[in-house]
RODO-2510 file (C-alpha; in nm, 4 decimals, decimal comma):
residues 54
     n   res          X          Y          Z
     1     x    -3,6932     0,5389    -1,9889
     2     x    -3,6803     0,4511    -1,6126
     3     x    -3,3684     0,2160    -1,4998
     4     x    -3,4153     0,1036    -1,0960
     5     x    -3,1743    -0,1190    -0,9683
     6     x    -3,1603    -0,2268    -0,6111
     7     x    -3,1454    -0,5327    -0,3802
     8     x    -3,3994    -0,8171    -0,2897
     9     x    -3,6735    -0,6115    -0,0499
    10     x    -3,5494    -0,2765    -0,1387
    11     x    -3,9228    -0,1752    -0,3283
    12     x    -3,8051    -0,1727    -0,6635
    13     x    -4,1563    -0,2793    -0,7645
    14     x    -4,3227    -0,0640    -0,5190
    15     x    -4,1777     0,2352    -0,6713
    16     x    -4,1893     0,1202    -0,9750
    17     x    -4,5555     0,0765    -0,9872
    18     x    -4,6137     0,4274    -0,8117
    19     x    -4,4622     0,6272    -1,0581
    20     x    -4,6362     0,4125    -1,3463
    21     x    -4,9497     0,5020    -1,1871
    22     x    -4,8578     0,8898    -1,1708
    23     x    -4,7305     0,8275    -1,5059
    24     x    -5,1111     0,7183    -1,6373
    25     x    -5,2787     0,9629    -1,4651
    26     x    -5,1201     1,2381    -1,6947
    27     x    -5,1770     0,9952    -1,9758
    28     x    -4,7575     0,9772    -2,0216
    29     x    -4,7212     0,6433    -2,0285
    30     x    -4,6869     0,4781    -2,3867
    31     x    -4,5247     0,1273    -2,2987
    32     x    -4,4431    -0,0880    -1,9782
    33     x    -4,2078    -0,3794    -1,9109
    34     x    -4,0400    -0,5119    -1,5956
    35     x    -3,7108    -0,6892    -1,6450
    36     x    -3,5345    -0,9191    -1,3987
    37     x    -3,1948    -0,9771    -1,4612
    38     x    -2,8916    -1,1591    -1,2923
    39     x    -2,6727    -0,8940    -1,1437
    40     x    -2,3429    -1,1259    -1,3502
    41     x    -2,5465    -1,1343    -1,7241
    42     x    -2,6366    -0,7841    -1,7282
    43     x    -2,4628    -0,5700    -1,9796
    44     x    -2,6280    -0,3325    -2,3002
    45     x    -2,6609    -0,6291    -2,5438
    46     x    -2,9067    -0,8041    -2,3123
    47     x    -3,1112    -0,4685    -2,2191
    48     x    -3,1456    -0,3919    -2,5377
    49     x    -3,2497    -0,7221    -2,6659
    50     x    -3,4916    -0,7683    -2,3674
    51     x    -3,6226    -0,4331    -2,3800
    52     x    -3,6987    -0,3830    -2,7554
    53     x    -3,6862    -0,7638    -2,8451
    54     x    -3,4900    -0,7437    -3,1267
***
């Protein structure tokens, strides 16, 4: 699991993207999700429930 955290403009996505596409190449990559949370509502409960959407 890959966690990236940064500010507005920083290339989250950018990076994020890169390493997915590394990621397929070597056929690693089973699922993909991109979360956007407020900085104030993040805590375990809501990764977890946004992540595995339980």
């Amino acid at each position: 699991m890959v966690a990236l955290s940064g500010i507005v403009g920083s290339g989250k996505t950018t990076t994020l993207k890169a390493i997915r596409q590394e990621l397929i190449k070597e056929n690693e990559v089973l699922v993909s999700k991109s979360l956007s949370v407020e900085k104030g509502r993040v805590n375990l409960g809501t990764l977890i429930l946004k992540v595995y959407k339980i």
